[in-house]
C-alpha positions as CSV (number, residue, x, y, z in Angstrom):
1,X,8.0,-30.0,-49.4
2,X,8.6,-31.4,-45.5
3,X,8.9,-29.1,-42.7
4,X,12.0,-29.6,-40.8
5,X,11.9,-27.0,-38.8
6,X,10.1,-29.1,-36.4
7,X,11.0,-31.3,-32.7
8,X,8.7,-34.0,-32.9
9,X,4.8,-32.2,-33.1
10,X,6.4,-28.7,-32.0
11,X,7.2,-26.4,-34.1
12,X,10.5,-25.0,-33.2
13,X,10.6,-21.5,-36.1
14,X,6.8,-21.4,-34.5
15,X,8.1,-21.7,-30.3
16,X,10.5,-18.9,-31.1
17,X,8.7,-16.6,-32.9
18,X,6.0,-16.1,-30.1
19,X,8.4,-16.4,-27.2
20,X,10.5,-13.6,-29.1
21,X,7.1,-11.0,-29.8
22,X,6.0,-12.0,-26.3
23,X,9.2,-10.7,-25.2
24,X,9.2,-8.0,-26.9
25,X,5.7,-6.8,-26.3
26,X,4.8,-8.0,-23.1
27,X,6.2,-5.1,-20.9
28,X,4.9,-2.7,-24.2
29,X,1.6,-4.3,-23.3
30,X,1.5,-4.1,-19.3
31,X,2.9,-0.1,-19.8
32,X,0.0,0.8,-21.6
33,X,-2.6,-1.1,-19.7
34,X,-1.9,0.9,-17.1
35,X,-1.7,4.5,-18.9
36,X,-5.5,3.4,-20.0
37,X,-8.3,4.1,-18.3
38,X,-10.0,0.4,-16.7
39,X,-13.7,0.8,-18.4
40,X,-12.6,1.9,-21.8
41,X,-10.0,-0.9,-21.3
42,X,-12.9,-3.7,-20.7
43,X,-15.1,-2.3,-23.2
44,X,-11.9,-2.8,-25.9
45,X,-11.8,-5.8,-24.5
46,X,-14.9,-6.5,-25.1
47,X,-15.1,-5.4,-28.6
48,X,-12.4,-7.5,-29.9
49,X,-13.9,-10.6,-28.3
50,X,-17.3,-10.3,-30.2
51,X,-15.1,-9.6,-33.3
52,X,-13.4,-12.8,-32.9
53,X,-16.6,-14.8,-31.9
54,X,-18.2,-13.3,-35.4
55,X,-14.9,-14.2,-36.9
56,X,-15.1,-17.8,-35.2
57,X,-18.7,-18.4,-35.9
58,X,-18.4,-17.4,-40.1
59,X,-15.4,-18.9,-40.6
């Protein structure tokens, strides 16, 4: 089956799905960044990044 749902090598059903949830969760996002305190803030940070570099690295 093709994908149509494409403009040339962009993904149009792609584009509007992450402009939509960036939308949506963007000032969701910046609201809570600033409820939380900085440290524990980095150190989540932190965290998920070595969980994706593990993810990266086995994968």
């Amino acid at each position: 089956m093709e994908n149509t749902s494409g403009l040339g090598f962009i993904d149009t059903q792609a584009l509007f799905s992450i402009v939509t949830m960036s939308v949506i969760f963007t000032p969701l996002g910046a609201k809570v960044s600033h409820q939380i305190d900085g440290k524990k803030l980095k150190k989540f940070f932190a965290l998920f990044l070595a969980v994706l570099g593990v993810l990266v690295l086995s994968f």
